[in-house]
gemmi code that builds the backbone of each chain (N, CA, C; Angstrom):
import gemmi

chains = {
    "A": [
        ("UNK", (26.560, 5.554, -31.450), (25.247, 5.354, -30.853), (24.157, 5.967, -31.689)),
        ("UNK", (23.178, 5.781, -31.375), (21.870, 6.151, -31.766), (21.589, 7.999, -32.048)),
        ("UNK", (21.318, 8.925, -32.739), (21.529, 10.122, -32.502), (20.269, 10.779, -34.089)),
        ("UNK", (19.698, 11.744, -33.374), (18.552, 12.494, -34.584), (18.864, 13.620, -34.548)),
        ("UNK", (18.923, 13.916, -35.446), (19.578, 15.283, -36.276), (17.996, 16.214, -36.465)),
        ("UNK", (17.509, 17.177, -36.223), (16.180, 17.911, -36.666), (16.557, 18.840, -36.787)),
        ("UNK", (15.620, 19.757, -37.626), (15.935, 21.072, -38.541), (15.759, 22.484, -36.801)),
        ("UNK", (17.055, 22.759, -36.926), (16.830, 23.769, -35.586), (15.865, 25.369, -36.147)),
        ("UNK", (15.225, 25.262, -35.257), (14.239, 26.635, -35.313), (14.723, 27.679, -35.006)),
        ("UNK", (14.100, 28.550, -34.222), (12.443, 28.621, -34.454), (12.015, 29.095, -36.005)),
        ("UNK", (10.874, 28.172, -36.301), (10.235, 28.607, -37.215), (8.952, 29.127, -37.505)),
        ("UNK", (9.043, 30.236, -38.403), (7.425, 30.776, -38.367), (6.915, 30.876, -39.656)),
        ("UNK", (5.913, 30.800, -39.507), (4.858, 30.771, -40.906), (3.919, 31.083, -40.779)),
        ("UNK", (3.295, 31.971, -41.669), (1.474, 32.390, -41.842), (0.597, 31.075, -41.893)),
        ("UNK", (-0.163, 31.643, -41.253), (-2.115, 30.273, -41.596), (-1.441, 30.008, -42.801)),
        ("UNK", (-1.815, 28.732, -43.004), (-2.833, 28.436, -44.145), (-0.546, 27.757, -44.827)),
        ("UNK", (0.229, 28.400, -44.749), (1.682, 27.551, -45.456), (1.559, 26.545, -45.369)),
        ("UNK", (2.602, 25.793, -46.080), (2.752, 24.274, -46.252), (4.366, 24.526, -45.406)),
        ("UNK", (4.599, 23.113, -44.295), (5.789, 23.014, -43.382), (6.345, 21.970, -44.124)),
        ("UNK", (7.628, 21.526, -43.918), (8.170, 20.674, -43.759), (9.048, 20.952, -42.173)),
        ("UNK", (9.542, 19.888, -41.630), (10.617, 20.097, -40.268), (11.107, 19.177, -40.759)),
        ("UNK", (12.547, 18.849, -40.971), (13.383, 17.763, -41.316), (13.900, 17.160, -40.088)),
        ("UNK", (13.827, 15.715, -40.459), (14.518, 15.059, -39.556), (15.193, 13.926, -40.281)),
        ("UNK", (16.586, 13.504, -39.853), (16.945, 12.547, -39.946), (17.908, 11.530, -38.974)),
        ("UNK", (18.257, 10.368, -38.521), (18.389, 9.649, -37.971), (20.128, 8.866, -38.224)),
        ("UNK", (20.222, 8.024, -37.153), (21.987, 7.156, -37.213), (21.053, 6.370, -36.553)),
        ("UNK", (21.102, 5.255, -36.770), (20.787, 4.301, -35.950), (21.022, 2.444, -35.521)),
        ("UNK", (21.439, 1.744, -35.541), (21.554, 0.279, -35.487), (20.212, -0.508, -35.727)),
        ("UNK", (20.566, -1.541, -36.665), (19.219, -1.817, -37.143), (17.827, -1.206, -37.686)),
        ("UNK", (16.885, -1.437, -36.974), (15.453, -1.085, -37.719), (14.853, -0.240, -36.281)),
        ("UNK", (15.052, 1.023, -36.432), (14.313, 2.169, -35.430), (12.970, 2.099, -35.747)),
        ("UNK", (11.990, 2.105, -35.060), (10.526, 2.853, -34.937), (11.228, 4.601, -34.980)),
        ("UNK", (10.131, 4.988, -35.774), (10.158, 6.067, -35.518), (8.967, 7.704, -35.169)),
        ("UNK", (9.485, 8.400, -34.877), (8.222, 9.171, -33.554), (8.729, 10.536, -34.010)),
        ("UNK", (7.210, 11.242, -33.965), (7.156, 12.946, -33.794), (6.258, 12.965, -32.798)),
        ("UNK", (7.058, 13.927, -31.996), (5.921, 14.561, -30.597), (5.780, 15.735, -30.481)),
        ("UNK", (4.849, 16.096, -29.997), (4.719, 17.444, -30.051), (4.531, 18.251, -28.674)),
        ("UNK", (4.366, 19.428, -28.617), (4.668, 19.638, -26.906), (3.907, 21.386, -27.215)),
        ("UNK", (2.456, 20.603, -26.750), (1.607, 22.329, -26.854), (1.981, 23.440, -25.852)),
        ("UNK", (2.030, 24.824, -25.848), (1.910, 25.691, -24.815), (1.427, 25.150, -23.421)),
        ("UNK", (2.403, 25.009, -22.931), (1.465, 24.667, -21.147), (0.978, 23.239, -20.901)),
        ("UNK", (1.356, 22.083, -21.874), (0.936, 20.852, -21.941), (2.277, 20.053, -22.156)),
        ("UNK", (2.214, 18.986, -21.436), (3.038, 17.669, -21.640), (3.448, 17.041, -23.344)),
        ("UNK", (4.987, 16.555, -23.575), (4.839, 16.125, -24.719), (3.883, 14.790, -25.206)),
        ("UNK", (2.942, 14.473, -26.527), (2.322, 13.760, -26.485), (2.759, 12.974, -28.181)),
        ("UNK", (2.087, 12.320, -28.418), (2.563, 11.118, -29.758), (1.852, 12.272, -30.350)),
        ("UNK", (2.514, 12.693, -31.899), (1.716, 13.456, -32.784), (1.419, 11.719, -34.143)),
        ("UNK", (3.143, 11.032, -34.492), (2.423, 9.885, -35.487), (3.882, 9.213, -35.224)),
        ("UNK", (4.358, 8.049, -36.008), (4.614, 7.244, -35.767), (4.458, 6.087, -37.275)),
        ("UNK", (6.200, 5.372, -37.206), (6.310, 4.643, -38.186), (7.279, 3.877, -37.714)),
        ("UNK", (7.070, 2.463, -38.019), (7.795, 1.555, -37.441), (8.646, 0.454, -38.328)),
        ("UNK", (7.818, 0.933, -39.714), (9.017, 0.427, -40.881), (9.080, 1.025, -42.241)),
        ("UNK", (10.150, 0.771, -42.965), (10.408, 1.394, -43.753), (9.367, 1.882, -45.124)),
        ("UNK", (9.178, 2.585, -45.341), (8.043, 3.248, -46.737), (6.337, 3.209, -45.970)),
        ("UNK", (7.183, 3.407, -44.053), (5.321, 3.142, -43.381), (5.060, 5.076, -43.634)),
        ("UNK", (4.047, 4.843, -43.662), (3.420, 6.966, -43.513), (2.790, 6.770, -42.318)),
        ("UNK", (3.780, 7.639, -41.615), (2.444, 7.706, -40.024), (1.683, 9.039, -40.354)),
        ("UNK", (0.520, 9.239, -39.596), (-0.130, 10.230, -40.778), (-1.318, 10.557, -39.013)),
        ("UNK", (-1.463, 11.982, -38.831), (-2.212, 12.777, -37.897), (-2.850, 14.270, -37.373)),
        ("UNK", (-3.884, 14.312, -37.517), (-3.795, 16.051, -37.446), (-3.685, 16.259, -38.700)),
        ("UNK", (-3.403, 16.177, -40.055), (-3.102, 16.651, -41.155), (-1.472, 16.496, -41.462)),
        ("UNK", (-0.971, 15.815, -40.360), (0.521, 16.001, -40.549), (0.935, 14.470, -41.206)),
        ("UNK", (1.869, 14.353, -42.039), (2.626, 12.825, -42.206), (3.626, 13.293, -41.959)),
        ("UNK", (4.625, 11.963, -42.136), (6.016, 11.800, -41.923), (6.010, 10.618, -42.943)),
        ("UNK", (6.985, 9.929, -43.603), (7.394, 8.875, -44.203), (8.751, 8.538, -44.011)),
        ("UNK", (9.063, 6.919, -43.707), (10.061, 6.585, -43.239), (10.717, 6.249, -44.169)),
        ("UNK", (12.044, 6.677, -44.683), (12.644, 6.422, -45.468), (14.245, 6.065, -45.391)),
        ("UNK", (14.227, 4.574, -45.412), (15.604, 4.457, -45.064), (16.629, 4.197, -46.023)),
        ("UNK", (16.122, 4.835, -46.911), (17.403, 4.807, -47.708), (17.790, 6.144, -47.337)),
        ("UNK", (17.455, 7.203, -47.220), (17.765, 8.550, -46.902), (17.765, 8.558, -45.187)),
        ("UNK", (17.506, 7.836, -44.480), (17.416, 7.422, -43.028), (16.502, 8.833, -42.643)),
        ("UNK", (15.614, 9.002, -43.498), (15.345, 10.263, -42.957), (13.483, 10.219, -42.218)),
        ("UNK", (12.687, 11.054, -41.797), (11.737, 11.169, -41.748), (11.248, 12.708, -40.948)),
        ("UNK", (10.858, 13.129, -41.810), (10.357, 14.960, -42.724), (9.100, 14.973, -41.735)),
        ("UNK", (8.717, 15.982, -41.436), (7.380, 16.364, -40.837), (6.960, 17.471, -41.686)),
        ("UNK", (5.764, 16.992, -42.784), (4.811, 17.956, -43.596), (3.401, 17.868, -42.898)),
        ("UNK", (2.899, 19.329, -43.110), (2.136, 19.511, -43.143), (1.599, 20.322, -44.686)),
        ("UNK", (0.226, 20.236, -45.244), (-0.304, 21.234, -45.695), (-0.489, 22.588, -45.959)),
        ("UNK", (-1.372, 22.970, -44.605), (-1.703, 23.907, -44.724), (-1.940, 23.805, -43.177)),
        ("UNK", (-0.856, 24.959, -42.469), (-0.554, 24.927, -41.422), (-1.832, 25.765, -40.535)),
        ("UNK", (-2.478, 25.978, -39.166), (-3.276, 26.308, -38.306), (-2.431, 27.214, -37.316)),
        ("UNK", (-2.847, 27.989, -36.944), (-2.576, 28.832, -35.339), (-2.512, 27.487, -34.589)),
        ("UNK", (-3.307, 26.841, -34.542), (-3.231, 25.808, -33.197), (-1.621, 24.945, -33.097)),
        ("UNK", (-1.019, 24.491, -34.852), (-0.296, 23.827, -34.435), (0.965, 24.409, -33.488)),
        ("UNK", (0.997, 25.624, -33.378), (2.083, 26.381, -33.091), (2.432, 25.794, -31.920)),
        ("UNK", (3.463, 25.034, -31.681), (4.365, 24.213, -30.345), (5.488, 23.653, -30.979)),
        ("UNK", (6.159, 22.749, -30.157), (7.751, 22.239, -29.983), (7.270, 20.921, -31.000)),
        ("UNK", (8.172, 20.596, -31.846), (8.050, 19.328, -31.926), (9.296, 18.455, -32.242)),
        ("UNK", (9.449, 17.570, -31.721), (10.325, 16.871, -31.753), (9.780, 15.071, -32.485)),
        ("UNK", (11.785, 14.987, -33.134), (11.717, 13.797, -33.518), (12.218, 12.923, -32.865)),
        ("UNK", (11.827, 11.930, -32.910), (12.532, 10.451, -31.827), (12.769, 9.279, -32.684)),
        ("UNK", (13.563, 8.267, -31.880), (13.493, 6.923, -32.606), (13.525, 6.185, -31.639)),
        ("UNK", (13.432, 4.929, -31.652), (13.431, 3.873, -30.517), (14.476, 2.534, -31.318)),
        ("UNK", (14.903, 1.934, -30.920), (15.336, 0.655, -31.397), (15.719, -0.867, -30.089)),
        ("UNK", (14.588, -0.140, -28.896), (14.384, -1.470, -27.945), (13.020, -1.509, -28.375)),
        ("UNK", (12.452, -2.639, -29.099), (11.418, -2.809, -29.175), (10.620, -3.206, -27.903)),
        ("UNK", (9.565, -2.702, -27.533), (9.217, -3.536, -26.135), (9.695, -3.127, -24.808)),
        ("UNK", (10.902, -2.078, -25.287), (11.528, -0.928, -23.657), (10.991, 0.316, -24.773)),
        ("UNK", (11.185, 0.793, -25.651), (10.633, 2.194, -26.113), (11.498, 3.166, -25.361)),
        ("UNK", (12.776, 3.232, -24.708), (13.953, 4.048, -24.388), (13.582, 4.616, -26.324)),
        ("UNK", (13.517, 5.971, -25.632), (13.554, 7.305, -27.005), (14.833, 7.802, -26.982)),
        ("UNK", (15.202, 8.238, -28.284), (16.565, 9.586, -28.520), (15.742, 10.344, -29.452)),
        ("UNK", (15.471, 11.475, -28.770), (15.046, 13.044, -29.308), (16.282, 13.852, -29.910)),
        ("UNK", (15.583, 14.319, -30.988), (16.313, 15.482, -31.537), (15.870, 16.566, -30.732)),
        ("UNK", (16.448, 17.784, -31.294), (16.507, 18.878, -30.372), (15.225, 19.833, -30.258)),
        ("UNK", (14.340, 19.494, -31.005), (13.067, 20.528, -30.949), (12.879, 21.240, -31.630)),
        ("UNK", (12.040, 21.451, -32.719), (12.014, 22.703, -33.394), (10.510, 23.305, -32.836)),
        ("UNK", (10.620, 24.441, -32.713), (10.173, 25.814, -32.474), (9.215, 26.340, -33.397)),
        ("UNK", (7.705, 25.813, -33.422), (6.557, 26.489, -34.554), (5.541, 27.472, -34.382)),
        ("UNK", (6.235, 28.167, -34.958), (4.882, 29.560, -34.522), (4.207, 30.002, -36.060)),
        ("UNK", (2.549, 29.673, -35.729), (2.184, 29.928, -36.893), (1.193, 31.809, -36.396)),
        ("UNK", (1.399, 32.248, -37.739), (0.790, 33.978, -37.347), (-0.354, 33.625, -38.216)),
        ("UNK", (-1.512, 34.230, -37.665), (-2.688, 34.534, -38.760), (-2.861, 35.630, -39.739)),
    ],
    "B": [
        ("UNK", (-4.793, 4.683, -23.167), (-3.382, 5.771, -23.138), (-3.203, 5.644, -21.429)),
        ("UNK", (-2.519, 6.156, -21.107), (-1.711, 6.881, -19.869), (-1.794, 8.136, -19.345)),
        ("UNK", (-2.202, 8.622, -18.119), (-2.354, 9.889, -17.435), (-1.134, 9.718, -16.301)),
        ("UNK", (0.201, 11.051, -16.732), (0.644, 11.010, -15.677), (1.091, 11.923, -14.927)),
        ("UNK", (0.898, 12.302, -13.266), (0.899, 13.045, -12.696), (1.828, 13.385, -12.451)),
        ("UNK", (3.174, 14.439, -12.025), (3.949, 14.727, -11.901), (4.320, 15.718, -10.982)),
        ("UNK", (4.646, 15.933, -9.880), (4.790, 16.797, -8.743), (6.636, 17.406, -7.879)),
        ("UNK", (6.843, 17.976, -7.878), (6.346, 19.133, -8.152), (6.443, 20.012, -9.912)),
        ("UNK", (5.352, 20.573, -10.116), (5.723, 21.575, -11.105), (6.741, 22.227, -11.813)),
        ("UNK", (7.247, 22.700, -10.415), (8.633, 23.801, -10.984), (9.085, 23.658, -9.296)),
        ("UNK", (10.251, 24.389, -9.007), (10.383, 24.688, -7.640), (11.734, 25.173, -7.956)),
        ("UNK", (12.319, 26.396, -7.190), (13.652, 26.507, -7.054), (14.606, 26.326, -6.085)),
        ("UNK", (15.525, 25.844, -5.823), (15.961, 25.248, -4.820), (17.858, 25.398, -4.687)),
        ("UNK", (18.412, 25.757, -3.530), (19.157, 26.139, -3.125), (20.276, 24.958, -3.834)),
        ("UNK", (21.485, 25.404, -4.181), (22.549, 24.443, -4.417), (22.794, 23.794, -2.948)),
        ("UNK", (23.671, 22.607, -3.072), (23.802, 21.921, -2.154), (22.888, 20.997, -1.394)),
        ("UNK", (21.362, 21.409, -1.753), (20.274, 20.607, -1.472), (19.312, 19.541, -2.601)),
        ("UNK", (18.991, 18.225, -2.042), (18.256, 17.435, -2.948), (16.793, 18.084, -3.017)),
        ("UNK", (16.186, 17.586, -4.222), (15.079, 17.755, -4.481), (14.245, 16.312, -5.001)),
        ("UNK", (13.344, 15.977, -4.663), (12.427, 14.545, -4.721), (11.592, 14.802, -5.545)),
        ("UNK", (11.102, 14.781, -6.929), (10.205, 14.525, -7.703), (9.726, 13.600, -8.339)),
        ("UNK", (8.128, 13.332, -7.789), (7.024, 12.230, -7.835), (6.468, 12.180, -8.945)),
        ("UNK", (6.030, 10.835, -9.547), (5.655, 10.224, -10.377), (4.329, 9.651, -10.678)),
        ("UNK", (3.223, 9.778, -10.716), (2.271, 8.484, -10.024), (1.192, 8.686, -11.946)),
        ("UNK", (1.393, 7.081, -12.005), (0.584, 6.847, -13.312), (-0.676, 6.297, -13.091)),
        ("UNK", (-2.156, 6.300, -13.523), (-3.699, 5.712, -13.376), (-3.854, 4.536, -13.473)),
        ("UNK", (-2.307, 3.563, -13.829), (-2.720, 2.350, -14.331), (-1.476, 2.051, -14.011)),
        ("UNK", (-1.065, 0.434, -14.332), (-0.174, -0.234, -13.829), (0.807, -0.154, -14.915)),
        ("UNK", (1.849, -0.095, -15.030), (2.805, 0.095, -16.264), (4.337, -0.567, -16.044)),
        ("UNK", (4.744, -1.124, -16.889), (6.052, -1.936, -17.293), (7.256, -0.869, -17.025)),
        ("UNK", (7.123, -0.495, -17.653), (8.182, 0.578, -18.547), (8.417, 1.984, -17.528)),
        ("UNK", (8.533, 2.566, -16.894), (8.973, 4.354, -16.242), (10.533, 4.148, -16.627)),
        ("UNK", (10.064, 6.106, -17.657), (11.914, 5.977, -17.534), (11.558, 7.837, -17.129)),
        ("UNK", (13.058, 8.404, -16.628), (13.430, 9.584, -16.430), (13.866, 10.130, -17.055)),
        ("UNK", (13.441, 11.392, -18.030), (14.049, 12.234, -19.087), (14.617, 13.825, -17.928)),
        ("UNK", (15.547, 14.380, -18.721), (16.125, 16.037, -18.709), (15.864, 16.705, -19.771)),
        ("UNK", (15.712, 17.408, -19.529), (15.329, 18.496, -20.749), (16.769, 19.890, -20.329)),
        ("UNK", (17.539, 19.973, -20.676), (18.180, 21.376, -20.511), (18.018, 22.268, -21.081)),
        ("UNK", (18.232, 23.499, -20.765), (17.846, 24.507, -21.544), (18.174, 24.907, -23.054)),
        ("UNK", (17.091, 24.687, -24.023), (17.646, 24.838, -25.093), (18.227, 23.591, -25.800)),
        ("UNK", (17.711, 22.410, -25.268), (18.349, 20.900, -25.716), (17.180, 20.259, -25.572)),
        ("UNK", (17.636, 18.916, -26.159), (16.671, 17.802, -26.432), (16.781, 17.257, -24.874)),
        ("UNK", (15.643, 16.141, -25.316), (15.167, 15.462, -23.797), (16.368, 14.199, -23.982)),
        ("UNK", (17.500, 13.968, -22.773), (18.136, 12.758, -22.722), (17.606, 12.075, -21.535)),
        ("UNK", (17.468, 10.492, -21.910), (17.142, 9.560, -20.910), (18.337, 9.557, -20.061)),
        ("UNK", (17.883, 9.745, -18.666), (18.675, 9.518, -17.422), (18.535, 8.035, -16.787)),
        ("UNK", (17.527, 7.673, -16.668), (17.503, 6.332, -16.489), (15.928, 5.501, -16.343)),
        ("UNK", (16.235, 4.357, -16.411), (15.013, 3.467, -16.584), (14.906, 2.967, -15.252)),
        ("UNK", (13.184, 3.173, -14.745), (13.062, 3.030, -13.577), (12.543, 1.286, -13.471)),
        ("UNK", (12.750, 0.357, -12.342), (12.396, -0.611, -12.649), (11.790, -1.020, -11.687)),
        ("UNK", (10.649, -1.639, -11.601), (9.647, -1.993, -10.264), (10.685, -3.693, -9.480)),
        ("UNK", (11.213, -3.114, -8.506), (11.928, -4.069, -7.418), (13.045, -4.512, -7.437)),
        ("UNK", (13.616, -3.873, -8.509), (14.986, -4.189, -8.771), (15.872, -2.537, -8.919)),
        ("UNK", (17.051, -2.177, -8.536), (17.651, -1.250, -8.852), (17.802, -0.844, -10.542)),
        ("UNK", (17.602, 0.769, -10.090), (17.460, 1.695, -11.753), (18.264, 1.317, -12.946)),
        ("UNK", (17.846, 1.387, -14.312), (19.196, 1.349, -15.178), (19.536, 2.244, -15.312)),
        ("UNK", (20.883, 3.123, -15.052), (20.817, 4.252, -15.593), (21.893, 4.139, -16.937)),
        ("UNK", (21.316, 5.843, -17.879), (22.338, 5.448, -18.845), (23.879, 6.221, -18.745)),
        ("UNK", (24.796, 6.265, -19.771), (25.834, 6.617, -19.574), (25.954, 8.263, -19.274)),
        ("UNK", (26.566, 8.974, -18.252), (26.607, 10.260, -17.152), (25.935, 10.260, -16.913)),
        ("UNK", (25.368, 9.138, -16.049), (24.236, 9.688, -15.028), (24.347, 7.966, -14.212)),
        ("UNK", (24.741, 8.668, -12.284), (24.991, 7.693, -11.912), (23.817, 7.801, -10.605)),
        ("UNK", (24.096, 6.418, -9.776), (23.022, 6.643, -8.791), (23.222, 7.419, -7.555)),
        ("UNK", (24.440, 7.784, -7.426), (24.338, 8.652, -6.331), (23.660, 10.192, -6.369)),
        ("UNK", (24.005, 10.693, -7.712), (23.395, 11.500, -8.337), (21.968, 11.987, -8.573)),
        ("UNK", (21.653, 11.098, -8.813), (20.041, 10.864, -9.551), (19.713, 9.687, -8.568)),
        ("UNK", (19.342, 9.276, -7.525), (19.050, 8.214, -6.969), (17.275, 7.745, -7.763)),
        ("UNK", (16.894, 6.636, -7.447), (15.504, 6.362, -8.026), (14.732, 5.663, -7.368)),
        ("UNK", (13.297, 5.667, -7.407), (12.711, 4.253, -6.688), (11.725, 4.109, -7.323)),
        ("UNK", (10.995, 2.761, -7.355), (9.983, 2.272, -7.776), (9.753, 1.492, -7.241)),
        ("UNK", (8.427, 1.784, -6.135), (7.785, 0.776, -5.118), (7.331, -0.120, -5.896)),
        ("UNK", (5.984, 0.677, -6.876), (4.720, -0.692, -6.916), (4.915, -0.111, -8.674)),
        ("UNK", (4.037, -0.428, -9.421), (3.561, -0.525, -10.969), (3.035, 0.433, -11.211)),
        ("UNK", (2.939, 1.788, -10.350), (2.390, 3.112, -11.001), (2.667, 4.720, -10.098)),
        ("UNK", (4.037, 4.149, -9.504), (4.941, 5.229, -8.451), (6.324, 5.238, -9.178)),
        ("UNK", (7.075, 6.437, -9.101), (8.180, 6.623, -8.935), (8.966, 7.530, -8.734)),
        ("UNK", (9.904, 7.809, -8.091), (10.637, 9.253, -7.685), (11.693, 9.554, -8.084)),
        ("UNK", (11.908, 10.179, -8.505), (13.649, 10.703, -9.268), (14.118, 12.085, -7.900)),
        ("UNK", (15.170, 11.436, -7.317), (16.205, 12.608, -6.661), (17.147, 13.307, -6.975)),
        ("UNK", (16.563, 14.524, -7.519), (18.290, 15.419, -7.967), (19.055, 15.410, -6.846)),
        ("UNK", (20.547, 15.262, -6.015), (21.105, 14.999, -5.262), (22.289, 16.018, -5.075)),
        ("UNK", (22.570, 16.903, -4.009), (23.557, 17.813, -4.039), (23.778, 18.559, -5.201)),
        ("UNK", (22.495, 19.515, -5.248), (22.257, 20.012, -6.602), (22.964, 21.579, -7.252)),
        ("UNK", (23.071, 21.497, -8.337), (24.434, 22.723, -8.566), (23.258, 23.476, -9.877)),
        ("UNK", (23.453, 24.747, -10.225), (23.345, 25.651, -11.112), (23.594, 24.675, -12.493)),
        ("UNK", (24.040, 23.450, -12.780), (24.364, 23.222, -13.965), (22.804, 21.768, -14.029)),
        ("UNK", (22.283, 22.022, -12.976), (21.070, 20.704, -12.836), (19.865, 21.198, -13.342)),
        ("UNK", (19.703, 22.495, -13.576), (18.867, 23.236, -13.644), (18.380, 22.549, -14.797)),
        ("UNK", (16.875, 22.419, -14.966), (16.691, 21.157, -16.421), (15.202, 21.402, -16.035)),
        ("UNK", (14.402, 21.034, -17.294), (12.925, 20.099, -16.916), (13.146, 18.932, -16.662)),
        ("UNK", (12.519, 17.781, -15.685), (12.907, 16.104, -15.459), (11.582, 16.355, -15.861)),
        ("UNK", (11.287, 14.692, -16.712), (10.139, 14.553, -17.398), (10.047, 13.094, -16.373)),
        ("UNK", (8.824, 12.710, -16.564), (8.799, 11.053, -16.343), (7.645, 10.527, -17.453)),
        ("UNK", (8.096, 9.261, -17.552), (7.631, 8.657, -19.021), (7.109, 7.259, -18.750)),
        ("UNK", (6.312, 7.058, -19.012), (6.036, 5.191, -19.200), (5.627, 4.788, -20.858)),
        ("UNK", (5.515, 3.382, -20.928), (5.297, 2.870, -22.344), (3.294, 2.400, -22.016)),
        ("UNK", (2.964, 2.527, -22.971), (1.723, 1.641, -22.480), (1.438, 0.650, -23.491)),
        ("UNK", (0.222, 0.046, -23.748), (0.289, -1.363, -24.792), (0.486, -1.092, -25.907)),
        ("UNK", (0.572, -0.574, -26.531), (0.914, -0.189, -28.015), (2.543, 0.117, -28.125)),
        ("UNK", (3.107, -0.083, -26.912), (4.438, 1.005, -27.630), (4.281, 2.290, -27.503)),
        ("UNK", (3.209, 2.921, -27.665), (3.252, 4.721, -26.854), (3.704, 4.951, -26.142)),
        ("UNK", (4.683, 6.012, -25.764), (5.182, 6.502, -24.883), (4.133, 8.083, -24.161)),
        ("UNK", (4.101, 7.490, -23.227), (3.410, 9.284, -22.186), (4.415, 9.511, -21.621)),
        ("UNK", (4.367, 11.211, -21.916), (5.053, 11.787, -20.712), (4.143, 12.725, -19.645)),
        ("UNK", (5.066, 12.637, -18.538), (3.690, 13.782, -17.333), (4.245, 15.378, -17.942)),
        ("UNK", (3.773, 16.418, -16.742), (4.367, 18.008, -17.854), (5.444, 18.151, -17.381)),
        ("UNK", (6.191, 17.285, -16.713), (7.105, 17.699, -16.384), (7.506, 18.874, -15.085)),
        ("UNK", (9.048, 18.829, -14.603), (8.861, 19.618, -13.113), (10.385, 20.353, -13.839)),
        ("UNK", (10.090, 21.606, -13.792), (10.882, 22.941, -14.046), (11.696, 23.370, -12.965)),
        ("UNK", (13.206, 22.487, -12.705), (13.773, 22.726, -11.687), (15.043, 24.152, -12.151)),
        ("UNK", (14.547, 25.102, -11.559), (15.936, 26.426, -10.861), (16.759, 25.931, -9.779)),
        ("UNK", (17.982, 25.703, -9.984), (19.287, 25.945, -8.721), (20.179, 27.287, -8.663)),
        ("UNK", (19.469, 28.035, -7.519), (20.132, 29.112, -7.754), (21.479, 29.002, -6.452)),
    ],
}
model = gemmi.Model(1)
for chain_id, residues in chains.items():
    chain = gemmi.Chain(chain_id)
    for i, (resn, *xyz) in enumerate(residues, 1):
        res = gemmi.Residue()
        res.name, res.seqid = resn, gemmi.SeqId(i, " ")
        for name, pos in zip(("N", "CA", "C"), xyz):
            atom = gemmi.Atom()
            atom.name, atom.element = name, gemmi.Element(name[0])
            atom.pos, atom.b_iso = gemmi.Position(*pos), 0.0
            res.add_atom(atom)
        chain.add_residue(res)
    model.add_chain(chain)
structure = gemmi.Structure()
structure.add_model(model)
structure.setup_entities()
């Protein structure tokens, strides 16, 4: 079945680092694929999003690139903020049109100033 | 996008007893499905709620268990059912909206003590 592998946390980093969170994917056919994020005290929400292969979903300063030859898709950032500090998780979908998600397990971001 | 309300919050609740948690979205929507969150794990879909027809659920997770309903296009209730110390979870509820986005509400923080 369908199953996402993400880099287990928690992770921390000073202002201003460059992240990566790895993710990669098993899947049947052609997955969309999803990072969400899940602030302190708030509901999870769409951070970006790629629905085919060599797409860059790109938000907040963050990309991802879908890469299926490596089935993978990485969450970089730059130059990381206090604010981003929350859960984020990777997903994929492969009902186009039902959007039934499989989440990886969450990684854990705490950025220190 | 999608606003969705989710009730109750958190609540803790005695083993052996059900618990009813409500759903209600601002707009009319296709798609409600029911996520778990366990402690320390990713969110798995429990089942897809469907307006007038009985739930899909997915594999370990049956309807006596998890019973479901969906009156109209922006209600739905998930029942934890004869509930044990191992139910203990966040239940999320989720819809799709026109794009393929998925919302989730914040979710209800169930204790079985």
């Amino acid at each position: 079945g369908d199953s996402v592998t993400q880099m287990e946390g928690p992770v921390t980093l000073s202002e201003e680092a460059f992240l990566t969170i790895n993710c990669t994917y098993t899947a049947t056919g052609y997955p969309s694929l999803f990072w969400y994020v899940q602030y302190p005290g708030e509901g999870l929400q769409l951070l970006l999003k790629a629905t085919k292969a060599d797409d860059k979903g790109s938000n907040k300063g963050f990309e991802a690139t879908y890469r299926k030859e490596t089935t993978s898709f990485h969450l970089e950032k730059g130059s990381v903020q206090v604010s981003d500090s929350a859960v984020y998780f990777c997903a994929l979908s492969t009902n186009f049109g039902n959007e039934k998600l499989t989440f990886g397990t969450g990684t854990r971001l705490t950025i220190i100033p | 996008s999608a606003v969705i309300s989710q009730k109750p919050s958190r609540d803790i609740c005695q083993r052996g007893t059900s618990l009813t948690i409500q759903c209600q979205v601002d707009s009319q929507v296709t798609m409600m499905f029911w996520y778990r969150q366990q402690p320390g794990q990713s969110l798995t879909l429990i089942a897809t709620a469907n307006q007038g027809s009985e739930a899909t659920y997915e594999s370990g997770f049956v309807i006596d268990k998890f019973p479901i309903s969906r009156p109209n296009l922006t209600f739905s209730t998930l029942t934890v059912s004869n509930m044990s110390p191992e139910d203990s979870s966040i239940y999320l509820c989720s819809v799709t909206g026109t794009n393929t986005e998925a919302f989730f509400g914040q979710g209800t923080r169930l204790t079985v003590v």
